[in-house]
Backbone atoms as SQL, in Angstrom:
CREATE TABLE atoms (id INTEGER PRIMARY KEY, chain TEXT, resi INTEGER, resn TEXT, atom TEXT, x REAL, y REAL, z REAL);
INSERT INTO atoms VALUES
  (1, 'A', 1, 'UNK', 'N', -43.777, 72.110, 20.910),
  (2, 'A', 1, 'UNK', 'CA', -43.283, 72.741, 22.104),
  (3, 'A', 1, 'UNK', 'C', -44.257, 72.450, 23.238),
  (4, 'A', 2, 'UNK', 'N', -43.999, 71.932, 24.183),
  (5, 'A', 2, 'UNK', 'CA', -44.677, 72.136, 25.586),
  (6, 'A', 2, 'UNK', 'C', -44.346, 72.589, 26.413),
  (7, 'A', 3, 'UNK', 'N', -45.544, 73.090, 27.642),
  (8, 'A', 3, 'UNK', 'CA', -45.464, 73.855, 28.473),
  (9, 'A', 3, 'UNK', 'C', -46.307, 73.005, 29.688),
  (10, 'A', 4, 'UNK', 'N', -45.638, 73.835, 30.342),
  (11, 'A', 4, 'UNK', 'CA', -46.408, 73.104, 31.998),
  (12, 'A', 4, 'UNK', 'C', -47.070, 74.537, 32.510),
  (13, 'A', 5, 'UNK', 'N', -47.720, 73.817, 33.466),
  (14, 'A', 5, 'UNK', 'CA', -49.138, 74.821, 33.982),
  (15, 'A', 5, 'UNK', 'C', -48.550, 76.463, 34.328),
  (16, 'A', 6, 'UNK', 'N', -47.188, 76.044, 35.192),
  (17, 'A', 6, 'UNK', 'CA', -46.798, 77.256, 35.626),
  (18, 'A', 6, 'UNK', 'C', -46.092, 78.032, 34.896),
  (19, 'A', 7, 'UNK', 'N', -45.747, 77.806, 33.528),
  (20, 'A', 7, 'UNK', 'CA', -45.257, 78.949, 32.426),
  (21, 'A', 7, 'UNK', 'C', -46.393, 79.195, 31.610),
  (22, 'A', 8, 'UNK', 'N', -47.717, 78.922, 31.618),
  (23, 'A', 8, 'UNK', 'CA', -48.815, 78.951, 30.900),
  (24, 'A', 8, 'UNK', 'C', -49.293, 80.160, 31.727),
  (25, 'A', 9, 'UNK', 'N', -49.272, 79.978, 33.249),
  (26, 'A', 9, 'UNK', 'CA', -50.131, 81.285, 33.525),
  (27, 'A', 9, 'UNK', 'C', -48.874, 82.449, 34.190),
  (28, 'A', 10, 'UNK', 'N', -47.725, 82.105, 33.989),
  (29, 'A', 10, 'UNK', 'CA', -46.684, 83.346, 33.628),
  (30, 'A', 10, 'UNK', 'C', -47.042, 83.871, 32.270),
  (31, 'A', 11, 'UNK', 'N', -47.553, 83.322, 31.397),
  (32, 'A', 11, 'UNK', 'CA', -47.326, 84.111, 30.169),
  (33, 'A', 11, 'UNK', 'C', -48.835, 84.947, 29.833),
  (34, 'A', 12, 'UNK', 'N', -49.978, 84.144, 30.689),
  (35, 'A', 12, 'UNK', 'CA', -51.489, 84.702, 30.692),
  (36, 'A', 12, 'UNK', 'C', -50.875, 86.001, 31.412),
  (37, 'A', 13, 'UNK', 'N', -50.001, 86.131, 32.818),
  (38, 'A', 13, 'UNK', 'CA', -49.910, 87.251, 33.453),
  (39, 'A', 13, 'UNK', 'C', -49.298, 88.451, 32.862),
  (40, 'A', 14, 'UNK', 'N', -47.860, 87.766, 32.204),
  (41, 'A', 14, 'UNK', 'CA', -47.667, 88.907, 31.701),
  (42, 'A', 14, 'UNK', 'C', -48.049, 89.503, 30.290),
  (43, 'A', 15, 'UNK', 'N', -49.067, 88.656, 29.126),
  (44, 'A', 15, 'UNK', 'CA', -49.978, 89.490, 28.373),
  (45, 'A', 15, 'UNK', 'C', -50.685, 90.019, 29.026),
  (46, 'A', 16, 'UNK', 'N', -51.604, 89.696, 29.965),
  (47, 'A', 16, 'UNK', 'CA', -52.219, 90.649, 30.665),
  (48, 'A', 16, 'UNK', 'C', -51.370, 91.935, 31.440),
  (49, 'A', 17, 'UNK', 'N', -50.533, 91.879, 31.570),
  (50, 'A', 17, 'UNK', 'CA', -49.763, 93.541, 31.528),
  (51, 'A', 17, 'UNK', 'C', -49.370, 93.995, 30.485),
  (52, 'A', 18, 'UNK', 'N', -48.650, 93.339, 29.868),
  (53, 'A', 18, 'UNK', 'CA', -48.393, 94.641, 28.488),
  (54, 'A', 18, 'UNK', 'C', -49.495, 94.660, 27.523),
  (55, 'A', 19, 'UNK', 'N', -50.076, 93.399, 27.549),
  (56, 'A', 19, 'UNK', 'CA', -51.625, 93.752, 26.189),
  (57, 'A', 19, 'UNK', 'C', -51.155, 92.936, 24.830),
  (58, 'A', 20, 'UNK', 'N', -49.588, 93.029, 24.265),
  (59, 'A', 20, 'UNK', 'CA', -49.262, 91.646, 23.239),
  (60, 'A', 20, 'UNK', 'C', -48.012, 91.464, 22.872),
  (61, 'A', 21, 'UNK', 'N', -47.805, 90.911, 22.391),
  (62, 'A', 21, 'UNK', 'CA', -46.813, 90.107, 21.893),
  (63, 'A', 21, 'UNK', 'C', -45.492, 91.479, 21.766),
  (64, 'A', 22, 'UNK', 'N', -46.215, 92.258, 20.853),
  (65, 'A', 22, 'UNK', 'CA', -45.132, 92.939, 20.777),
  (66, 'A', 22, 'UNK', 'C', -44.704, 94.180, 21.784),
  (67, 'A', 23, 'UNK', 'N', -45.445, 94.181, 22.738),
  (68, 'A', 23, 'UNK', 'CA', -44.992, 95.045, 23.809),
  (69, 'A', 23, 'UNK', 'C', -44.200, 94.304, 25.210),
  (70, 'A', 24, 'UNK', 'N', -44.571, 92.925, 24.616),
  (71, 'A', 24, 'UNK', 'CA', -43.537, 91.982, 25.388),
  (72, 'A', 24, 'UNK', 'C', -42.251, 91.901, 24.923),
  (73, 'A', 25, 'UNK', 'N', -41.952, 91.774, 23.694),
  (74, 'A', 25, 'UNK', 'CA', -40.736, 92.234, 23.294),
  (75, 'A', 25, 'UNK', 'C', -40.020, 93.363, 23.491),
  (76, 'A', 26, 'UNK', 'N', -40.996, 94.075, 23.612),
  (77, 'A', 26, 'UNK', 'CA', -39.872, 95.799, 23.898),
  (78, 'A', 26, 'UNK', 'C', -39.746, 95.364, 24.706),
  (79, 'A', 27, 'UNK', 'N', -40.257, 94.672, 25.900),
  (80, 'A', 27, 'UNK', 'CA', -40.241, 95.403, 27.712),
  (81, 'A', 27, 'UNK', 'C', -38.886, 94.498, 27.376),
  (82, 'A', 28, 'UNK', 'N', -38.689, 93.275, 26.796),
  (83, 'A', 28, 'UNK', 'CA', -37.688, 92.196, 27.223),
  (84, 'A', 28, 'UNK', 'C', -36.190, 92.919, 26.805),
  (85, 'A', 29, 'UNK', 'N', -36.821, 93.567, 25.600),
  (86, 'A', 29, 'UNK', 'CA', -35.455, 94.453, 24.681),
  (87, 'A', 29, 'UNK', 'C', -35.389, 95.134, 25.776),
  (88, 'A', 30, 'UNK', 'N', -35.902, 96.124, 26.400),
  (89, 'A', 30, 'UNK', 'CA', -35.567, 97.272, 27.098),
  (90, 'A', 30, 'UNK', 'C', -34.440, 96.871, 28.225),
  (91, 'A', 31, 'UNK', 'N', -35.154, 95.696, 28.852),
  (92, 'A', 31, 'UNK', 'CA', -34.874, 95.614, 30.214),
  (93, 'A', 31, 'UNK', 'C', -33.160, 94.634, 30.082),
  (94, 'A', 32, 'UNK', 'N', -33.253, 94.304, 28.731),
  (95, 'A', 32, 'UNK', 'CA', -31.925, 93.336, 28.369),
  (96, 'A', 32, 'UNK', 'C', -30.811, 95.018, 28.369),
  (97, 'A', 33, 'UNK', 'N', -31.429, 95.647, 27.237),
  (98, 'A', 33, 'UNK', 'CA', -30.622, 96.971, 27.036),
  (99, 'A', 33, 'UNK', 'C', -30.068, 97.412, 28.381),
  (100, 'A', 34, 'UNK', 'N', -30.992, 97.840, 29.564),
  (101, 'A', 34, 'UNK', 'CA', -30.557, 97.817, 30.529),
  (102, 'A', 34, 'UNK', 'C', -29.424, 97.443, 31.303),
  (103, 'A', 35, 'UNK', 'N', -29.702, 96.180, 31.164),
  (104, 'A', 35, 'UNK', 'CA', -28.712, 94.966, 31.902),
  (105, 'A', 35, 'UNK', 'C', -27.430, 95.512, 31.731),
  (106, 'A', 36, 'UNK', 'N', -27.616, 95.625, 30.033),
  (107, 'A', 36, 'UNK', 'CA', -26.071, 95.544, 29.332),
  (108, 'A', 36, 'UNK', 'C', -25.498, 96.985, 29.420),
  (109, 'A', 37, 'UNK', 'N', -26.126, 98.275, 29.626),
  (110, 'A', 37, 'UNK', 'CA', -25.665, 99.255, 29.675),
  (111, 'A', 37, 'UNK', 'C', -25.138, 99.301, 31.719),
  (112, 'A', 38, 'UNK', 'N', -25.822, 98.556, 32.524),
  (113, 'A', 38, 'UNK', 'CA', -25.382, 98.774, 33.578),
  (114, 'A', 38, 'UNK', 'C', -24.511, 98.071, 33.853),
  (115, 'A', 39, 'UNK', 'N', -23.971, 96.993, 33.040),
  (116, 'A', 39, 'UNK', 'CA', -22.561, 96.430, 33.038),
  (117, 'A', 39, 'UNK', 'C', -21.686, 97.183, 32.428),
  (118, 'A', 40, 'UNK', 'N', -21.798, 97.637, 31.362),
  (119, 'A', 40, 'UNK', 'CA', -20.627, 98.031, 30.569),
  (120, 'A', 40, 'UNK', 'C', -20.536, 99.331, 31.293),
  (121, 'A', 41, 'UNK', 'N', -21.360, 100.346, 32.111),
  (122, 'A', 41, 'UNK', 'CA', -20.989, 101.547, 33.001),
  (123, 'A', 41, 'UNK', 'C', -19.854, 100.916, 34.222),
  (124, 'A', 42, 'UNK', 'N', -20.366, 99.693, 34.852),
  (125, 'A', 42, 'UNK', 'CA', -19.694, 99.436, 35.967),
  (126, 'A', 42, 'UNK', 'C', -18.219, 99.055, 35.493),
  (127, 'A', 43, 'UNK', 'N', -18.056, 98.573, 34.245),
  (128, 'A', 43, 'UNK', 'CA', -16.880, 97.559, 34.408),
  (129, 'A', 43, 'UNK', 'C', -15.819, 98.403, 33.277),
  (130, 'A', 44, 'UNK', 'N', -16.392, 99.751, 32.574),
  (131, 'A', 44, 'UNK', 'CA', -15.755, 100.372, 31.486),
  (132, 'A', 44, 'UNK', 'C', -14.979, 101.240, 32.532),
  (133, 'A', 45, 'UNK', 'N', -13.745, 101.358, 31.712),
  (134, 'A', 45, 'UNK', 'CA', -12.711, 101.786, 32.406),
  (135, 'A', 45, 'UNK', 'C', -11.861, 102.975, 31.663),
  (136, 'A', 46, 'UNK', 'N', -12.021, 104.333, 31.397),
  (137, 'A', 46, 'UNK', 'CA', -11.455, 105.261, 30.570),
  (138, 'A', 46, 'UNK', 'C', -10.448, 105.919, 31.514),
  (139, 'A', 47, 'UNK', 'N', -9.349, 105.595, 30.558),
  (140, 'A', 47, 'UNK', 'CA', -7.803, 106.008, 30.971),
  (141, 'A', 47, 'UNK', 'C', -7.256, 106.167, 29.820),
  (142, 'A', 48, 'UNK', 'N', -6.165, 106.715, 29.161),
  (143, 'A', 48, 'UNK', 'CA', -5.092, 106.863, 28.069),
  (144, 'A', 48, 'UNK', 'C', -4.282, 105.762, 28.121),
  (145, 'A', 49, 'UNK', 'N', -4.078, 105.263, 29.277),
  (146, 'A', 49, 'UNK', 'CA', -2.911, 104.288, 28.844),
  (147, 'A', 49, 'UNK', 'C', -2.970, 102.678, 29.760),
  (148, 'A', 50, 'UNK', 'N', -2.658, 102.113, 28.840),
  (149, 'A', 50, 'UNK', 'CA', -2.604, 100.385, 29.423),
  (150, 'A', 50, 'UNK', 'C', -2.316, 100.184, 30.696),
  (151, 'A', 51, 'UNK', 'N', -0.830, 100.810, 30.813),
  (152, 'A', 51, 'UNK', 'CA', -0.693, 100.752, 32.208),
  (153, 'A', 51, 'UNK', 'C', -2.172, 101.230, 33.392),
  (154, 'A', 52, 'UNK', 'N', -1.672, 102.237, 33.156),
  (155, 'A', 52, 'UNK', 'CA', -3.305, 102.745, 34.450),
  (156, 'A', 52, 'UNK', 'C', -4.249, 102.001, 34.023),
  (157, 'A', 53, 'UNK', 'N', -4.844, 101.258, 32.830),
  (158, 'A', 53, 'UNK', 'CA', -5.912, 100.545, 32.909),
  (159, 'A', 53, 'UNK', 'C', -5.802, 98.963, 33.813),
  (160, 'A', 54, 'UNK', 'N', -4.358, 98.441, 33.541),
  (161, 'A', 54, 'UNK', 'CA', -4.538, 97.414, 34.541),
  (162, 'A', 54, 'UNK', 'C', -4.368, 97.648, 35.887),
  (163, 'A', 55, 'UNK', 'N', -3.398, 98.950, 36.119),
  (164, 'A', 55, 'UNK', 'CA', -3.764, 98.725, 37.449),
  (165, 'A', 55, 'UNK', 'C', -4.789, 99.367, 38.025),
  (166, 'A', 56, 'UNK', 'N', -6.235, 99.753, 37.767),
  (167, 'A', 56, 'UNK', 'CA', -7.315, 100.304, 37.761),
  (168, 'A', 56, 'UNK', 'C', -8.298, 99.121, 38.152),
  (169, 'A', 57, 'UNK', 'N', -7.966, 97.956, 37.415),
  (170, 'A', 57, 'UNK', 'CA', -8.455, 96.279, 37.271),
  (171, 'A', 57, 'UNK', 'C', -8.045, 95.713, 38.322),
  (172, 'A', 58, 'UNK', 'N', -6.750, 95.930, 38.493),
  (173, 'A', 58, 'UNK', 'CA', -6.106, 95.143, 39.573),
  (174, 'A', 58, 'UNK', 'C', -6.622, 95.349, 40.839),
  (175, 'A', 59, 'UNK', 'N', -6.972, 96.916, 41.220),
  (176, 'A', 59, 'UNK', 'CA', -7.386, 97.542, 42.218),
  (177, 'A', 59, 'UNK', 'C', -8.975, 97.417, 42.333),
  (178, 'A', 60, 'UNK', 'N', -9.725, 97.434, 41.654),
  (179, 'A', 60, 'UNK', 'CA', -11.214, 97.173, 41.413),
  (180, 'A', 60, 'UNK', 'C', -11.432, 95.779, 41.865),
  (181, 'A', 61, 'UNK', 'N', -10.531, 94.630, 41.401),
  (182, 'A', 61, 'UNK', 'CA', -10.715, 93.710, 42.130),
  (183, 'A', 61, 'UNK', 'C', -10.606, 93.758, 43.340),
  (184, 'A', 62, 'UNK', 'N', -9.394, 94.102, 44.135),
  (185, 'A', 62, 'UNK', 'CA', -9.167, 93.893, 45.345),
  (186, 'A', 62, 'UNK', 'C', -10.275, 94.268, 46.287),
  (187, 'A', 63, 'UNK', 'N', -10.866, 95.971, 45.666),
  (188, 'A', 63, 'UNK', 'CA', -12.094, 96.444, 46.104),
  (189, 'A', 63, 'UNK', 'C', -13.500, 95.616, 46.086),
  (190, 'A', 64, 'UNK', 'N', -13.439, 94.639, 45.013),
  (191, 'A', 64, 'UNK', 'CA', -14.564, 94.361, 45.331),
  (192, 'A', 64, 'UNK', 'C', -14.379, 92.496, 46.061),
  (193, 'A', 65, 'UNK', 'N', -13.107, 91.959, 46.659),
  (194, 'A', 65, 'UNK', 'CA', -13.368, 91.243, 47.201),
  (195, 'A', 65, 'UNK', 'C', -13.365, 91.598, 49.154),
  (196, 'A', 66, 'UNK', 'N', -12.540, 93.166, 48.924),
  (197, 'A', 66, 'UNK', 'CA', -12.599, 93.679, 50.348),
  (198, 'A', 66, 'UNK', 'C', -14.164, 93.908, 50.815),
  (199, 'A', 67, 'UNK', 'N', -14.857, 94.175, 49.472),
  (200, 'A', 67, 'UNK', 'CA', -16.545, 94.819, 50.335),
  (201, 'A', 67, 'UNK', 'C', -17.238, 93.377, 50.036),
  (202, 'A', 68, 'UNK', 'N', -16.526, 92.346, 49.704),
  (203, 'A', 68, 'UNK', 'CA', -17.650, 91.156, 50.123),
  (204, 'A', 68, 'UNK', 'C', -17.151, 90.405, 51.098),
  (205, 'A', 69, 'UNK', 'N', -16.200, 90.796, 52.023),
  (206, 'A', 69, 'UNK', 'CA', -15.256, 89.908, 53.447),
  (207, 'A', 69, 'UNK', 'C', -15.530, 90.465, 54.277),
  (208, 'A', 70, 'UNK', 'N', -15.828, 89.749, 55.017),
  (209, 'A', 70, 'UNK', 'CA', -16.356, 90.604, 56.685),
  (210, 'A', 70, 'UNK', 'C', -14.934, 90.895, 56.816),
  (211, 'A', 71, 'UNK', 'N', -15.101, 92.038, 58.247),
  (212, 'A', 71, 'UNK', 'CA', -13.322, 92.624, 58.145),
  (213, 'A', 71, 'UNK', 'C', -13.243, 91.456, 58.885),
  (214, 'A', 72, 'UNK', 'N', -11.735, 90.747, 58.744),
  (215, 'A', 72, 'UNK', 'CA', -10.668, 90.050, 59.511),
  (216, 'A', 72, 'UNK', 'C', -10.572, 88.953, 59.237),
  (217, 'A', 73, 'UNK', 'N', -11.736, 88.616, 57.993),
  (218, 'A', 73, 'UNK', 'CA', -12.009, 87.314, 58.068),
  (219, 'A', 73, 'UNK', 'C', -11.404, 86.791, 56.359),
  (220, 'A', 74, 'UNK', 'N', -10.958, 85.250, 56.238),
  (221, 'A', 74, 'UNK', 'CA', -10.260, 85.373, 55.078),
  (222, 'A', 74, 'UNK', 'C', -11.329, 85.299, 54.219),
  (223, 'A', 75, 'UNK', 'N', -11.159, 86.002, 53.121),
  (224, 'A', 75, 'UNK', 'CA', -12.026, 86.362, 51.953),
  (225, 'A', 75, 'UNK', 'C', -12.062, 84.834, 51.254),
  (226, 'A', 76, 'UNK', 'N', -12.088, 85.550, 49.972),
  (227, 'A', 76, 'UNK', 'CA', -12.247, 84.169, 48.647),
  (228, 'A', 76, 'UNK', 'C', -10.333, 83.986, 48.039),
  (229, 'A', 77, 'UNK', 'N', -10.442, 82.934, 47.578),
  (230, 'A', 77, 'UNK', 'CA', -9.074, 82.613, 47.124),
  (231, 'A', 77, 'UNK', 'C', -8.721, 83.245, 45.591),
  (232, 'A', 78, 'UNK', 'N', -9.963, 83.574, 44.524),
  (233, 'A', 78, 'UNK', 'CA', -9.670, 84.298, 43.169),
  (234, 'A', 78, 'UNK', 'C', -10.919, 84.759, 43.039),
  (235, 'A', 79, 'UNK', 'N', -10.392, 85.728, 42.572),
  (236, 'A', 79, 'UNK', 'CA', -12.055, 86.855, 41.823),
  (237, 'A', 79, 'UNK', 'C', -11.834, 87.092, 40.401),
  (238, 'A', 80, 'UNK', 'N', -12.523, 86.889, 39.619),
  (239, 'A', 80, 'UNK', 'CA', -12.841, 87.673, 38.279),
  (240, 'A', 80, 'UNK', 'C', -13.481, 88.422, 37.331),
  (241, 'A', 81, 'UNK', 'N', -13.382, 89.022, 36.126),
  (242, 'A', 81, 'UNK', 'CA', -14.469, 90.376, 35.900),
  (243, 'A', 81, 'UNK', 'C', -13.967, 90.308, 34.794),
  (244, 'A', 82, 'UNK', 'N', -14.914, 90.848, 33.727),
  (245, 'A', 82, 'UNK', 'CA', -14.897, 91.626, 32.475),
  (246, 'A', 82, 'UNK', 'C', -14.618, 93.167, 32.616),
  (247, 'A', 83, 'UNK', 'N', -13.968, 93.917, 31.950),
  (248, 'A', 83, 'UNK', 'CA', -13.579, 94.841, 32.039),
  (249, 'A', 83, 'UNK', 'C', -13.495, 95.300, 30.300),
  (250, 'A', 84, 'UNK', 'N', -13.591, 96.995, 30.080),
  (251, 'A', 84, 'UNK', 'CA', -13.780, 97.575, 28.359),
  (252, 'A', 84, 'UNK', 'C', -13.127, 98.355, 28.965),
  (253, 'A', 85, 'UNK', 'N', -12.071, 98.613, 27.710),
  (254, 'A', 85, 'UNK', 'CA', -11.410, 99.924, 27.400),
  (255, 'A', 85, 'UNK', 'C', -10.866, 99.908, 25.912),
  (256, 'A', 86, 'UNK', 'N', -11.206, 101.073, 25.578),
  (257, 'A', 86, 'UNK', 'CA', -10.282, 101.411, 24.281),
  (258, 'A', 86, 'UNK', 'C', -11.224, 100.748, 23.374),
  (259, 'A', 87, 'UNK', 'N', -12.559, 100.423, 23.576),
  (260, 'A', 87, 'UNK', 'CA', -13.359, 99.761, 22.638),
  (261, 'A', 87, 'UNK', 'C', -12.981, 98.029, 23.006),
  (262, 'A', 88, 'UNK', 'N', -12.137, 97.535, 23.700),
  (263, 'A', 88, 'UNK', 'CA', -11.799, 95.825, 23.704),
  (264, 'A', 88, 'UNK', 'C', -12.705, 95.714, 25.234),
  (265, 'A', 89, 'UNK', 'N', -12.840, 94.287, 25.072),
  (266, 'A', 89, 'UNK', 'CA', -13.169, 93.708, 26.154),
  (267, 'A', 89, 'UNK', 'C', -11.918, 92.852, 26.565),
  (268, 'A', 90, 'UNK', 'N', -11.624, 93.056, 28.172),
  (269, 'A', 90, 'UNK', 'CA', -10.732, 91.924, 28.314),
  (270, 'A', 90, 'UNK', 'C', -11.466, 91.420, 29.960),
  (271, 'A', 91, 'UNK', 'N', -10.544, 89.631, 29.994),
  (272, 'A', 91, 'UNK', 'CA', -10.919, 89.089, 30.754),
  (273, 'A', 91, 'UNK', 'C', -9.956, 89.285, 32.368),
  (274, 'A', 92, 'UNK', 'N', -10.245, 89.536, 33.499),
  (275, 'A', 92, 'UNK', 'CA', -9.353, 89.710, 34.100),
  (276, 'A', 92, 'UNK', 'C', -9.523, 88.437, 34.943),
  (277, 'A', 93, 'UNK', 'N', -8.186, 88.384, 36.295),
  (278, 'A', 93, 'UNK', 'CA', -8.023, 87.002, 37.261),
  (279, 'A', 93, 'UNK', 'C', -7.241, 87.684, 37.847),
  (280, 'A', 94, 'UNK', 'N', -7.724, 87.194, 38.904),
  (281, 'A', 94, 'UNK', 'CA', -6.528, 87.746, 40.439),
  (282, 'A', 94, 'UNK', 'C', -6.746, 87.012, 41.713),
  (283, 'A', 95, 'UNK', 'N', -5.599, 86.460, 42.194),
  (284, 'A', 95, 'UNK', 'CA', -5.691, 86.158, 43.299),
  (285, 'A', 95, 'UNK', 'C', -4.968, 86.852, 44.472),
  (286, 'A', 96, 'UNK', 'N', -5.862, 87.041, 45.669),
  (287, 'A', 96, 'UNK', 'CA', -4.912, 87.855, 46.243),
  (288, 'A', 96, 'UNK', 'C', -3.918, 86.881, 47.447),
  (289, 'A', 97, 'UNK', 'N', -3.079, 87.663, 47.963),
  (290, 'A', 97, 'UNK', 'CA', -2.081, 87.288, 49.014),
  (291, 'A', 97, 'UNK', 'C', -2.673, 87.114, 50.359),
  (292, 'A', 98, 'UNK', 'N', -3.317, 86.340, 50.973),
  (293, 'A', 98, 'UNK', 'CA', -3.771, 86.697, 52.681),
  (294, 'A', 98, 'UNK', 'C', -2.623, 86.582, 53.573),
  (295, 'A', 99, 'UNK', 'N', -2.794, 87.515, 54.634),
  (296, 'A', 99, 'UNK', 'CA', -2.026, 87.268, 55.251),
  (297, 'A', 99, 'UNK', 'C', -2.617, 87.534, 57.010),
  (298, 'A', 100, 'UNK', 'N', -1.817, 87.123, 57.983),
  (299, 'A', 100, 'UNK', 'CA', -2.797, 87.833, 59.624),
  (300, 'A', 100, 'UNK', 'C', -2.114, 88.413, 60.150),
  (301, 'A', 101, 'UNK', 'N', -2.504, 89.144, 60.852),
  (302, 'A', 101, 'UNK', 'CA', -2.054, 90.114, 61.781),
  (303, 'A', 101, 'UNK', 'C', -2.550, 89.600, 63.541),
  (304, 'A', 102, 'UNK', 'N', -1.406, 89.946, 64.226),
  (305, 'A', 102, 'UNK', 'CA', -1.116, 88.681, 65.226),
  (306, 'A', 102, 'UNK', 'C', -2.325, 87.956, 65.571),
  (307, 'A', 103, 'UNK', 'N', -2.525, 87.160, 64.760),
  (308, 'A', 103, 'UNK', 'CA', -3.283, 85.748, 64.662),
  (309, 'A', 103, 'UNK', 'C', -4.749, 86.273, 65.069),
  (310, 'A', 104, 'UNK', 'N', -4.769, 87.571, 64.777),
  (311, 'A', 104, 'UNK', 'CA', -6.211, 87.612, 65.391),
  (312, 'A', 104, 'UNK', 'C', -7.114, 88.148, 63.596),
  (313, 'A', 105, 'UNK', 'N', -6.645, 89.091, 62.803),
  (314, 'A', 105, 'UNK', 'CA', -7.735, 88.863, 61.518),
  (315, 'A', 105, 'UNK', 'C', -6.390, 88.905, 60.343),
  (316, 'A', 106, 'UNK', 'N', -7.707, 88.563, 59.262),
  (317, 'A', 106, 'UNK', 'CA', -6.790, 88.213, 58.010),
  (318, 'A', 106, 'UNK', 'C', -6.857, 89.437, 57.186),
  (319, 'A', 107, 'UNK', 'N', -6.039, 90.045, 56.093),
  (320, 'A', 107, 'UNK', 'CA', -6.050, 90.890, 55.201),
  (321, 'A', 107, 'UNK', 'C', -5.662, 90.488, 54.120),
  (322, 'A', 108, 'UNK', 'N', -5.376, 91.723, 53.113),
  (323, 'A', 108, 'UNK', 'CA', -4.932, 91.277, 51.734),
  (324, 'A', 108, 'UNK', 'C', -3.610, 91.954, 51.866),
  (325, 'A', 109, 'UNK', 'N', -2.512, 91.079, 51.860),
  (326, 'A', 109, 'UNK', 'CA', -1.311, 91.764, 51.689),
  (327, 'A', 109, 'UNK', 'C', -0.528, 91.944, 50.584),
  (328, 'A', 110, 'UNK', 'N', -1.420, 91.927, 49.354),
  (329, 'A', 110, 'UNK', 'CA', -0.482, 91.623, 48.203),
  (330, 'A', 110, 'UNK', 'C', -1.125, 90.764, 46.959),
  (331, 'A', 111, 'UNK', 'N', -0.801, 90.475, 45.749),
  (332, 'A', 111, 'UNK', 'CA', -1.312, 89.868, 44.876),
  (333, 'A', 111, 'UNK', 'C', -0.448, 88.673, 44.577),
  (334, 'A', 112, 'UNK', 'N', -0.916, 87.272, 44.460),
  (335, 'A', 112, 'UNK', 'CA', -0.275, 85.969, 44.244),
  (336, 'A', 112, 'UNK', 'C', -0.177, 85.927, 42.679),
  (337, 'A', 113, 'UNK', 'N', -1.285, 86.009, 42.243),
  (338, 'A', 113, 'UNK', 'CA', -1.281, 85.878, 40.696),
  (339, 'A', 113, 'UNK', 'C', -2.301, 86.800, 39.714),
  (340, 'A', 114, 'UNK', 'N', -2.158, 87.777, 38.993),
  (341, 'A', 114, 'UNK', 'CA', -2.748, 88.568, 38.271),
  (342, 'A', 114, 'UNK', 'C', -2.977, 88.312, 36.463),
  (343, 'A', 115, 'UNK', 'N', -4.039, 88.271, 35.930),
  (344, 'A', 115, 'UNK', 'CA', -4.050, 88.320, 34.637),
  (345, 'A', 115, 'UNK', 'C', -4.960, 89.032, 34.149),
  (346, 'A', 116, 'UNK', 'N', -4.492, 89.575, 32.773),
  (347, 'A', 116, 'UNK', 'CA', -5.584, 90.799, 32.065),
  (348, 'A', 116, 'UNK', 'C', -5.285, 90.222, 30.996),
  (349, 'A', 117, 'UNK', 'N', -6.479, 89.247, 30.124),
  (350, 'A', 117, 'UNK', 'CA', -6.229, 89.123, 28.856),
  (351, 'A', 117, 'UNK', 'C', -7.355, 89.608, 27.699),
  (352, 'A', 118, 'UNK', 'N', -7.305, 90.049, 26.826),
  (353, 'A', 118, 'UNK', 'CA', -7.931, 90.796, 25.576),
  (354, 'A', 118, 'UNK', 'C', -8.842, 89.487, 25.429),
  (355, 'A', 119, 'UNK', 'N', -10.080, 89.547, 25.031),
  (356, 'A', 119, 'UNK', 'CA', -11.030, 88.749, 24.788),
  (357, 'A', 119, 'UNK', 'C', -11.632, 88.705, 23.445),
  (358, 'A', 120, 'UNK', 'N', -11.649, 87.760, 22.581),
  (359, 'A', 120, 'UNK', 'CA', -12.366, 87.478, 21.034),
  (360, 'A', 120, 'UNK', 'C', -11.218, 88.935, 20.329);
C-alpha cells in the first residue's frame, strides 16, 4: 500500500487527536451512525397507508426543488430521493411541469412524470 505525504500527515493528525487506532474507529463508526440516522429521520415517512405515503413523496419533492429555485426562475428539470416506510426503502423520480406567468417568472404547475419504486 502507498501513501503520499499528504495522507501521511492526515493520519499523524488525526492519531494525534484520538490517541489510536481504535478510537479512530469509533469516531468513524459514530460519525457514519450519524450520517445514516440523519438520513433515514429526513427521508422516513410514517403514514398508514400507500396512498398518503406517495403523495407525501410527491410533495417533499416539489418542496425541495421550490427551496433550491430562486422565486421566478426555472428550477431543475428532475429531482430524486430515497424515501422508508413500512420498513422498505423506495426509490422516488419526479419531474415537474414549468410553466410562466405573463412572461415575467416561472413556477411549478403540475407534475410531467412521477415514480415511486420499492428498492432491493
Amino acid at each position: 500500500m502507498e501513501f503520499n505525504l499528504n495522507e501521511l500527515k492526515i493520519a499523524v493528525d488525526v492519531i494525534n487527536k484520538f490517541g489510536n487506532l481504535v478510537s479512530i474507529n469509533n469516531e468513524i463508526e459514530r460519525i457514519e451512525t450519524e450520517a445514516e440516522i440523519e438520513k433515514k429521520e429526513y427521508h422516513t415517512i410514517e403514514t398508514d397507508s400507500y396512498d398518503k405515503f406517495e403523495s407525501i413523496v410527491r410533495e417533499t419533492l416539489i418542496e425541495e426543488i421550490q427551496e433550491d429555485t430562486p422565486h421566478g426562475e426555472y428550477g431543475c428539470d428532475s429531482i430524486e430521493g430515497e424515501f422508508y416506510w413500512n420498513g422498505e426503502t423506495y426509490k422516488a423520480y419526479l419531474e415537474p411541469f414549468w410553466n410562466r406567468y405573463d412572461k415575467q417568472y416561472y413556477y411549478i404547475d403540475g407534475v410531467e412524470k412521477f415514480t415511486l419504486e420499492k428498492v432491493g
